[in-house]
C-alpha positions in Angstrom: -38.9 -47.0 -7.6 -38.0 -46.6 -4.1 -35.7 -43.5 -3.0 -33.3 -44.8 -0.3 -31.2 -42.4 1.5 -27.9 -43.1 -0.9 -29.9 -41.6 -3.5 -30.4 -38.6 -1.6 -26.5 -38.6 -0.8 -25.1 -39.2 -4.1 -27.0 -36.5 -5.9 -26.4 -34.0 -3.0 -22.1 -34.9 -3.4 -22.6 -34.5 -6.8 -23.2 -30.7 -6.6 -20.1 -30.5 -4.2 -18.4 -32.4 -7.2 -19.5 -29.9 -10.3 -18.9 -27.1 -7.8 -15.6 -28.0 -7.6 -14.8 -28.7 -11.3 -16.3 -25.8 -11.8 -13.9 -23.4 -9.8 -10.5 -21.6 -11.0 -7.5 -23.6 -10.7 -9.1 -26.8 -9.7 -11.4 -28.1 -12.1 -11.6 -25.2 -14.3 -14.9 -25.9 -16.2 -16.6 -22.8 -15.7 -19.6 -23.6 -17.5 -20.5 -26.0 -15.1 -21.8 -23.7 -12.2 -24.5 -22.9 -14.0 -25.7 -26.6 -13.0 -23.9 -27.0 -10.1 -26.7 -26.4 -7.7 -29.5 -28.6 -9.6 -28.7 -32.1 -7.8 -28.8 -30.7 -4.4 -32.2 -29.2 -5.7 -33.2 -32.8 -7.2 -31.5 -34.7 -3.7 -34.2 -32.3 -1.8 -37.2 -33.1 -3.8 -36.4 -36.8 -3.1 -35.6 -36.4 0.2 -39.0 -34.7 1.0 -40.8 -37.5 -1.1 -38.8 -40.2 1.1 -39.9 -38.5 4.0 -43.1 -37.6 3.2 -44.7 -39.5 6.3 -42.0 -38.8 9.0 -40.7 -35.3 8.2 -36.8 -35.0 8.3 -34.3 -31.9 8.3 -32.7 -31.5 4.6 -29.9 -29.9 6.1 -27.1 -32.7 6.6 -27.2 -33.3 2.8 -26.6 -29.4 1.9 -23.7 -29.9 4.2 -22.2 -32.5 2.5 -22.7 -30.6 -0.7 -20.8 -27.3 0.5 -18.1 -29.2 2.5 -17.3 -31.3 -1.0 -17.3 -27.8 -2.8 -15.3 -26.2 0.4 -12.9 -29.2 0.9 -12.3 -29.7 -2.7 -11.5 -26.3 -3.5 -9.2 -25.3 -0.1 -7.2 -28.1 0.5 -4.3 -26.2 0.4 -4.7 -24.9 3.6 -3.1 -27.6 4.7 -0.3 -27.0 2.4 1.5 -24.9 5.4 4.9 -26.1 6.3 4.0 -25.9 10.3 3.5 -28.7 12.7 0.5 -31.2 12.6 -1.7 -29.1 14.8 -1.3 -26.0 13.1 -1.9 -27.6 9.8 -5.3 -29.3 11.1 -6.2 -26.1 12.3 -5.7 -24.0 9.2 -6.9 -26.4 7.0 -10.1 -27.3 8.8 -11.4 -24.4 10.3 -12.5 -22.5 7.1 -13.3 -25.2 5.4 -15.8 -26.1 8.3 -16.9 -22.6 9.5 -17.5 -21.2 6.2 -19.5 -24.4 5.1 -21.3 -24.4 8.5 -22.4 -20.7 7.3 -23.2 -21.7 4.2 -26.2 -23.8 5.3 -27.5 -20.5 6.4 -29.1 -19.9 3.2 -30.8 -22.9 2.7 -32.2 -23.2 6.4 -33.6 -20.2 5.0 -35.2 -21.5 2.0 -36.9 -24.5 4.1 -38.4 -22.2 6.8 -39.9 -20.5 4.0 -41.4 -23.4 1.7 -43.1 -24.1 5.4 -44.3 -21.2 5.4 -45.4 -20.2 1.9 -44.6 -23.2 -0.2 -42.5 -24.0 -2.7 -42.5 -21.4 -5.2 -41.9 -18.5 -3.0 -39.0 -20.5 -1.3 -37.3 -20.8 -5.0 -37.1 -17.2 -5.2 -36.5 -16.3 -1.8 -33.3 -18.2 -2.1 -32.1 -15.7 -4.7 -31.8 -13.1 -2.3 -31.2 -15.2 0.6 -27.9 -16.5 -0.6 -26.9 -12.8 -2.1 -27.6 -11.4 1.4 -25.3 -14.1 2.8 -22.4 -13.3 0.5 -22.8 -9.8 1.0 -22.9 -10.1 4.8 -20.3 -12.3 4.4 -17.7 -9.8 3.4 -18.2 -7.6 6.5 -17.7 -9.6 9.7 -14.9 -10.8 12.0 -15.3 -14.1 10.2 -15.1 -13.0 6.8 -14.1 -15.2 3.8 -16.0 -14.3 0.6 -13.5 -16.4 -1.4 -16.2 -18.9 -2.4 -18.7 -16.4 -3.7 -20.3 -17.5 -6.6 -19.6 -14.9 -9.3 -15.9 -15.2 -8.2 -16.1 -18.5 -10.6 -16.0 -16.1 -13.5 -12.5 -15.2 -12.9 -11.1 -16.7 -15.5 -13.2 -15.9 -18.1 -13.5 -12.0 -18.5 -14.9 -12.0 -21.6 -17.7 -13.3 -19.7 -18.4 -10.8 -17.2 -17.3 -7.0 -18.2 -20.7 -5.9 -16.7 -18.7 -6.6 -13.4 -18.4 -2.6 -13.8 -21.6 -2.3 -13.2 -23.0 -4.9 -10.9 -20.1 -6.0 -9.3 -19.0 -9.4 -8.2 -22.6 -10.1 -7.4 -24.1 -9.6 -10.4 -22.3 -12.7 -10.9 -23.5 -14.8 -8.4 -26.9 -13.3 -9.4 -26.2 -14.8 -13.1 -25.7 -18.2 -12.0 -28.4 -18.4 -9.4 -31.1 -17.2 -12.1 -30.0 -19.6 -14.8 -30.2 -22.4 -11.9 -33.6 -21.2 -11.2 -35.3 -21.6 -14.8 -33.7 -24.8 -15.1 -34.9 -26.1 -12.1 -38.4 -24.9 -12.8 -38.2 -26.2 -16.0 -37.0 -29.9 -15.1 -39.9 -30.2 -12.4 -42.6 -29.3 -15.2 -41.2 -31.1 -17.5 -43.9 -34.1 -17.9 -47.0 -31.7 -16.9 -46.9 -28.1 -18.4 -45.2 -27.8 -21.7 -45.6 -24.1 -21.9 -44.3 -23.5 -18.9 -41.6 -25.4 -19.7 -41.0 -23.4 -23.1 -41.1 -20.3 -20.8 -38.5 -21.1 -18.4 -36.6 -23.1 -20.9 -36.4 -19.9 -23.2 -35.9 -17.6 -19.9 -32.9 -19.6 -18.9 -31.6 -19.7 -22.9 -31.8 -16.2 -22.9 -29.9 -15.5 -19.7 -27.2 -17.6 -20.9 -26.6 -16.3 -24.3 -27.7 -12.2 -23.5 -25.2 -11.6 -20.9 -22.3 -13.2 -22.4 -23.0 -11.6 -25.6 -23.3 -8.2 -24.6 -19.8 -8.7 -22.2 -17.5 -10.0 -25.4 -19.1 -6.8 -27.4 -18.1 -4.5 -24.5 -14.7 -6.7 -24.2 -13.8 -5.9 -27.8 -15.1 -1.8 -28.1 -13.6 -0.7 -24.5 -9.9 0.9 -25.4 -7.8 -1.0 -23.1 -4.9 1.6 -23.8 -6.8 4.7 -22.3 -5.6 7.6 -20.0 -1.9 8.4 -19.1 0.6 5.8 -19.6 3.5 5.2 -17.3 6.3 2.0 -16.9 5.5 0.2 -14.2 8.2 -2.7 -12.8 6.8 -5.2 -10.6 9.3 -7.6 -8.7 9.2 -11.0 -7.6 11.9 -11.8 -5.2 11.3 -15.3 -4.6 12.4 -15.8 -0.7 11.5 -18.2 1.4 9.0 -17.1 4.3 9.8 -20.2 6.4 13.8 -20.1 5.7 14.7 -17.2 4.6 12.2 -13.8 4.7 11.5 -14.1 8.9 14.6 -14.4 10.5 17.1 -16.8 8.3 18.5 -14.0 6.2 19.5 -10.8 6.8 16.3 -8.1 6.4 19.0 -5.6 4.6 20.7 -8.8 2.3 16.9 -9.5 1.4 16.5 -5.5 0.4 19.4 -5.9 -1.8 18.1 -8.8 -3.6 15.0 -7.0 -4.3 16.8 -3.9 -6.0 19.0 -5.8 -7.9 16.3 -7.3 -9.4 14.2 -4.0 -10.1 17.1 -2.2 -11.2 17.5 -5.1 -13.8 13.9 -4.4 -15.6 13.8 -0.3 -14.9 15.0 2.0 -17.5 15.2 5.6 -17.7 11.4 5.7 -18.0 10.1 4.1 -15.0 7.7 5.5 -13.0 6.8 2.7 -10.2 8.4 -0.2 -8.8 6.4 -2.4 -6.8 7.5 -4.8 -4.1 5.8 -8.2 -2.7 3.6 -7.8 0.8 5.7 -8.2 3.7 9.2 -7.6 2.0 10.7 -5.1 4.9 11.6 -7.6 7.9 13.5 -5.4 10.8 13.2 -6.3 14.2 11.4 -3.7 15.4 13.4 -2.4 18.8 12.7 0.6 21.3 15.3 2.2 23.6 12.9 4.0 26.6 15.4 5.1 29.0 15.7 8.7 28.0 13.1 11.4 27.8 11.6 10.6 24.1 11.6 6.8 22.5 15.0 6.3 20.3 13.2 3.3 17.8 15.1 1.2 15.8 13.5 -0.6 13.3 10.2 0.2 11.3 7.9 2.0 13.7 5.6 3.8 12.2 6.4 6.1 14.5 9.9 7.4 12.9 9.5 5.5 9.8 12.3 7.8 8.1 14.6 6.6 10.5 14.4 2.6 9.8 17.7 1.2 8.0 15.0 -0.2 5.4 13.8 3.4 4.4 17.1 4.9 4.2 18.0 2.1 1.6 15.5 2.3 -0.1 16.0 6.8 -0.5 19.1 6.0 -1.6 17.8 3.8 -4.0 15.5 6.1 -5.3 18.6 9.0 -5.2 20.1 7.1 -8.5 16.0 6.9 -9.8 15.2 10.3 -8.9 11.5 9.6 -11.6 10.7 6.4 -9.6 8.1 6.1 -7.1 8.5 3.1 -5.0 5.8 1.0 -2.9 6.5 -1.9 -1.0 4.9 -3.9 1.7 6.0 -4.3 5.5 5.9 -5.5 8.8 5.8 -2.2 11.0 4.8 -1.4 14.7 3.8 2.1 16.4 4.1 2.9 20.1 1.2 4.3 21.4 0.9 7.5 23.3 1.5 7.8 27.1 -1.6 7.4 29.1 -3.6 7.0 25.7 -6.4 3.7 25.6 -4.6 1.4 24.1 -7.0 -0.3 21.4 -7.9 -4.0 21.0 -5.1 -5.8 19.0 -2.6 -3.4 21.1 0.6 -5.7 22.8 2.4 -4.2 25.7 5.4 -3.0 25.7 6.8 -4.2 28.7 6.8 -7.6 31.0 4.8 -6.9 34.0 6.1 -8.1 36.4 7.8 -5.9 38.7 6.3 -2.9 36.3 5.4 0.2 38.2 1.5 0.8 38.0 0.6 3.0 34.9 3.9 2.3 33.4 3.3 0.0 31.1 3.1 1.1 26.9 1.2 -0.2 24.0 2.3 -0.6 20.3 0.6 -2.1 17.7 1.2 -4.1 15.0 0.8 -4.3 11.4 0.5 -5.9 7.9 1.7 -2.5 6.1 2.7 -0.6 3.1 5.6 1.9 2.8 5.2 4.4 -0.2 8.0 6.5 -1.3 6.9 8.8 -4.2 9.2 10.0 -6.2 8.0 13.9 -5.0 6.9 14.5 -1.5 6.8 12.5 1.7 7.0 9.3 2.4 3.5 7.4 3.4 2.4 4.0 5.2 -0.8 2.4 4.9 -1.9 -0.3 7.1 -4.0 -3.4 5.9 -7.4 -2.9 6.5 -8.9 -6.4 5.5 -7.3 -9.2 7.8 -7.2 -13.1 7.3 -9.3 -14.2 10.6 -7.4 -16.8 13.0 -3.9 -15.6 11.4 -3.9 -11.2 11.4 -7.1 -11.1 13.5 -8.7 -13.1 16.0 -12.2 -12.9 15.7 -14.6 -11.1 18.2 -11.8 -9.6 20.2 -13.4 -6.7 21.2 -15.6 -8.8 23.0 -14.3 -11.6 24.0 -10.4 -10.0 24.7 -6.8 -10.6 23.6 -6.8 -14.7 21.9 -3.5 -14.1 20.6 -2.8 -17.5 21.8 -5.1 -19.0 19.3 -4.0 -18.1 16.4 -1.9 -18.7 13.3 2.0 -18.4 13.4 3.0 -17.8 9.8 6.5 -16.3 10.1 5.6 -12.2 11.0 2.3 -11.4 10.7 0.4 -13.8 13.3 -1.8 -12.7 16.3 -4.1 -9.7 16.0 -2.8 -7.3 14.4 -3.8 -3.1 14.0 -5.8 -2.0 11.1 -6.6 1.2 8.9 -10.2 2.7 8.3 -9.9 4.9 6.3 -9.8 4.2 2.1 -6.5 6.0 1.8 -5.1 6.8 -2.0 -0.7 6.6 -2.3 -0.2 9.6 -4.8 2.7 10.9 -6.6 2.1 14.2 -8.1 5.4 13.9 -10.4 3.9 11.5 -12.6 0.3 11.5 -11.8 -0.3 8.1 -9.8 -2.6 7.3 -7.1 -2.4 4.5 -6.2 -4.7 1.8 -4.6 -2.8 -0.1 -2.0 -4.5 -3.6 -2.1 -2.4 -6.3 0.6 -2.7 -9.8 -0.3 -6.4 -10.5 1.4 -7.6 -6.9 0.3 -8.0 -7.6 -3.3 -10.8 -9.9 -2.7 -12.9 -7.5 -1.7 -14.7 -5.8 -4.4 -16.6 -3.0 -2.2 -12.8 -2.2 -0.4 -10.9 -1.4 -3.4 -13.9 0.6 -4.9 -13.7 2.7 -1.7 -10.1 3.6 -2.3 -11.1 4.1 -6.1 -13.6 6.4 -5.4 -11.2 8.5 -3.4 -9.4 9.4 -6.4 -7.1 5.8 -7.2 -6.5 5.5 -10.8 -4.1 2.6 -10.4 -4.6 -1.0 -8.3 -1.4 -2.2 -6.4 -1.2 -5.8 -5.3 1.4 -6.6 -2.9 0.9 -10.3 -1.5 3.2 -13.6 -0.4 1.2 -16.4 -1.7 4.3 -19.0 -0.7 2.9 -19.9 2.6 0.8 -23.2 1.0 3.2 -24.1 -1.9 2.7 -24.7 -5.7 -1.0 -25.1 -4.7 -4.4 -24.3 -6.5 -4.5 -21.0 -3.5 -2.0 -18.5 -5.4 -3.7 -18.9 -8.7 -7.6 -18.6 -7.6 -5.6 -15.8 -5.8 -4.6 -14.3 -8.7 -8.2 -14.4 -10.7 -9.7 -11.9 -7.8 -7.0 -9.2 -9.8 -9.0 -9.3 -12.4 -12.4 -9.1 -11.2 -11.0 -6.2 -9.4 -9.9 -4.6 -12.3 -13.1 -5.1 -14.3 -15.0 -4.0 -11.5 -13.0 -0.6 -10.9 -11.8 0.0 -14.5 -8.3 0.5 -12.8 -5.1 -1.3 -14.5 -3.6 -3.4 -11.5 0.2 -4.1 -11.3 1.0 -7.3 -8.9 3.9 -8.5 -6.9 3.6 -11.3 -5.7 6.9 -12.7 -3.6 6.9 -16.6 -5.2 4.5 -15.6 -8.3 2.5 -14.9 -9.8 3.5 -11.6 -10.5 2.1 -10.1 -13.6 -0.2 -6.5 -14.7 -4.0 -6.8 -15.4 -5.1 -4.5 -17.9 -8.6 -2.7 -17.2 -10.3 -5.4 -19.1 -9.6 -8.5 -17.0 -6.6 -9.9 -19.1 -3.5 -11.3 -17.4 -0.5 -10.1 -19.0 3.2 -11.4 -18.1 2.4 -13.6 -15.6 5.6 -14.8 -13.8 6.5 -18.7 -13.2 5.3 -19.9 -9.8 9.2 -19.8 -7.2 11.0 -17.8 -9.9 13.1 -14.5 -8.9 12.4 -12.4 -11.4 11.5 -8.7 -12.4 8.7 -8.1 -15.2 8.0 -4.3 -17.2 5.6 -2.9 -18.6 3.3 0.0 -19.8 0.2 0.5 -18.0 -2.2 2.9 -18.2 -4.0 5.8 -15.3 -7.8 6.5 -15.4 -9.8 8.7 -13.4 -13.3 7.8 -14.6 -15.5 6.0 -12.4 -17.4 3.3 -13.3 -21.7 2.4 -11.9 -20.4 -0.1 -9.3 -17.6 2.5 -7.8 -19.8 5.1 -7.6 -22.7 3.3 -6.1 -21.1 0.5 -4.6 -22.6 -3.1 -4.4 -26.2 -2.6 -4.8 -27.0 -6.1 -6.1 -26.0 -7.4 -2.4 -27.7 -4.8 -0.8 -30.8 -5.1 -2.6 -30.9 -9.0 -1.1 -30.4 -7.9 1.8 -33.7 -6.0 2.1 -35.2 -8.2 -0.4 -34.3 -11.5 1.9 -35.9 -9.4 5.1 -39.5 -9.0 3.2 -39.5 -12.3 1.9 -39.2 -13.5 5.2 -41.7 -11.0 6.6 -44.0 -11.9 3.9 -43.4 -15.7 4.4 -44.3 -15.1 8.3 -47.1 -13.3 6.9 -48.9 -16.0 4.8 -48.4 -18.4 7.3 -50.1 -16.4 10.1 -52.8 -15.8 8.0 -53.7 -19.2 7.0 -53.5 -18.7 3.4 -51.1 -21.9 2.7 -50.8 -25.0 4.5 -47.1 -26.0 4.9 -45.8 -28.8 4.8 -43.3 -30.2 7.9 -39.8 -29.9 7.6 
């Protein structure tokens, strides 16, 4: 039977398709990406039989397959309530960019089978596509959202080795089940023992792992360490009406301790507000010898209205340690080099040379502990095109390109160091994950390993609506907590709000655009698990893995061992 190209281009959109019925909160099948990737495999041994004679580039048909998966499982990108243009560009840029990148992998895989066959390609894609998730969490352009292993989100019976390999291991998993199978469906009809071997090698990979993460799921004590009440509130106010200009920042404040103070007893220790809930305009009189700042600068953060509010607050919960999320600023020094995401101060025109001053925004957390000083801690993960305009440093200020969502658009400031909130009255230190942040598995076990023995998740997941984005958002909690061994308590501004315990499971979640205030006892621990202390070694390993195979590939076909064939 002939192959015709439609061939080819069905069986590469069916892997977009299982991809996609396969991920949280659109399809939901998770069982299914461990044969997602077998009919792009099968549309490229057709292709490269229909083009045996006049070699062609594979390529087009992996796009198709990743945009399907991409497309299918980020529409709601488009979900924001902004004009036409905006929407285009928020929905189509990382839908398009991240499945432009994700051909990188495969381009990968073809050089090498030219190189040094078949065989050698199969495995080298292993590591080629861990390196590329790995990388991908580091770069201006990050967006590690459609890593494999984060498919496993929803199932953390599945995956309690998380503590030890990390996200990773995850994608690992899937792409060494794929493997087997693949290898045994091409030898099906010629080599039965090989068939038996990577028949049984696949088996065992799906039953082993599993098995061994329900037995840990079931022994771990998921009530272990210190226990302390923890309140976490969801507000529920509109960021295109209400939370950016349309109510009052102070009227906004009060709603939120209303509703805490309606789920706090005597007993609580924490109270955790959504990302973003502090809105003043940020205002800075220069006409005398020192700055008089109004608003939340970091600068003289004990003088905002917000903070003051919030002491008093804390004066009729004198136990309570309070964290919250924020848009702040902070003036830079006089004469200082102002750094990249840095606005002036002033218009300049008419400006007196060496005049001007530089403040910085940011997408921040205020932490008032219930003993000691109050703290900020500024995002350190940014959502490219919206809190960071990628390549800045390089290319200068793009704050015209980006993203207006309500207060946090154009480049914005960010934090280096892994910085731990602590309260030494009763014990917390606290991880301070912003909305983006808890995605990153390596980020939060930075923070752990500084001494966090609790996650916070502040976020405002309203931005795209009753959408499939807040609840994949909401599965990265608990790969987080698996990971880390760390309880995490979330606010989340529309939903869902709820507290992961250090075993992956979702307790209290909130309804999705529902003001409300949940409690509940959740548990400190200080030990550390294998992927905290050494960090994401899986990733790393493909990285250097992917580097030999393509040195050793280079290698075979300078020597002449292999004749490859043409792309």
């Amino acid at each position: 039977m002939p192959v015709h190209r439609s061939h080819v281009l069905l069986w590469a959109a069916l892997s977009g398709v299982l991809w996609a019925l396969a991920w949280p909160a659109v399809g939901g099948i998770t069982a299914l990406a461990f044969v997602a990737w077998l009919p792009l495999l099968h549309a490229e041994r057709l292709h490269d039989l229909r083009t045996a004679a006049r070699p062609r580039t594979f390529l087009p048909y992996v796009l198709l397959a990743v945009f399907i998966w991409n497309a299918a499982c980020s529409w709601w990108f488009f979900g924001v309530n902004e004009p036409l243009a905006t929407r285009m560009v928020s929905g189509l840029a990382p839908m398009t960019v991240n499945s432009l990148l994700m051909l990188i992998p495969w381009w990968l895989k073809r050089a090498t089978r030219r190189m040094a066959g078949d065989r050698v390609a199969a495995i080298a894609f292993i590591a080629y596509w861990l390196a590329f998730e790995r990388l991908h969490h580091g770069w201006d352009l990050q967006w590690p959202w459609f890593s494999i292993g984060n498919v496993f989100g929803t199932q953390p019976h599945w995956i309690q080795w998380y503590e030890v390999t990390g996200m990773l291991g995850g994608s690992l998993w899937v792409l060494l089940v794929t493997f087997f199978l693949h290898q045994a469906i091409n030898t099906w009809r010629s080599a039965r023992r090989v068939v038996l071997f990577n028949t049984t090698c696949a088996a065992v990979l799906l039953i082993v792992p599993p098995s061994l993460s329900i037995w840990r799921f079931n022994t771990i004590r998921g009530q272990q360490g210190r226990a302390i009440e923890a309140v976490v509130v969801q507000p529920n106010i509109d960021p295109y009406t209400e939370k950016f200009g349309g109510v009052d920042p102070l009227r906004q404040l009060d709603r939120m301790l209303v509703l805490a103070q309606s789920a706090m007893t005597d007993s609580t220790a924490l109270v955790v507000f959504p990302e973003t809930a502090l809105q003043e305009g940020a205002t800075v009189d220069m006409s005398g010898p020192e700055p008089m700042y109004n608003g939340l600068w970091e600068n003289a953060i004990d003088q905002a209205r917000s903070t003051i509010q919030l002491r008093r607050f804390q004066d009729r919960h004198p136990r309570t340690a309070l964290i919250t999320g924020m848009s702040a600023d902070e003036l830079h020094p006089r004469g200082s080099t102002p750094p990249p995401p840095a606005r002036p101060l002033f218009r300049e025109e008419g400006l007196p040379p060496g005049e001007q001053r530089w403040y910085t925004a940011y997408n921040a957390a205020l932490f008032l502990p219930a003993q000691g000083s109050v703290e900020v801690y500024n995002k350190s993960k940014l959502v490219a095109g919206v809190e960071l305009m990628p390549f800045e440093s390089v290319l200068g200020q793009l704050d015209a390109l980006s993203v207006d969502l309500g207060g946090v658009s154009g480049s914005l400031g960010s934090q280096q160091e892994r910085e731990v909130l602590e309260d030494p009255s009763s014990g917390i230190r606290l991880v301070p994950a912003i909305c983006y942040e808890s995605v990153f598995g390596e980020h939060v076990a930075a923070h752990v390993r500084n001494g966090g023995n609790l996650i916070a998740v502040i976020t405002n997941d309203a931005w795209w609506g009753d959408t499939p984005g807040y609840r994949q958002h909401l599965t990265f909690s608990t790969i987080r907590a698996i990971e880390t061994r760390r309880d995490v308590v979330r606010s989340a501004n529309t939903g869902i709000s709820c507290f992961v315990d250090r075993r992956g499971v979702v307790h209290q979640p909130t309804a999705w655009w529902v003001p409300t205030a949940e409690r509940r006892t959740v548990h400190l621990n200080d030990e550390l698990t294998f992927f905290v202390r050494h960090g994401d070694l899986v990733g790393k390993g493909a990285v250097a893995l992917s580097i030999l195979s393509l040195i050793v590939s280079l290698g075979i076909r300078l020597s002449g061992r292999r004749a490859a064939p043409q792309e």
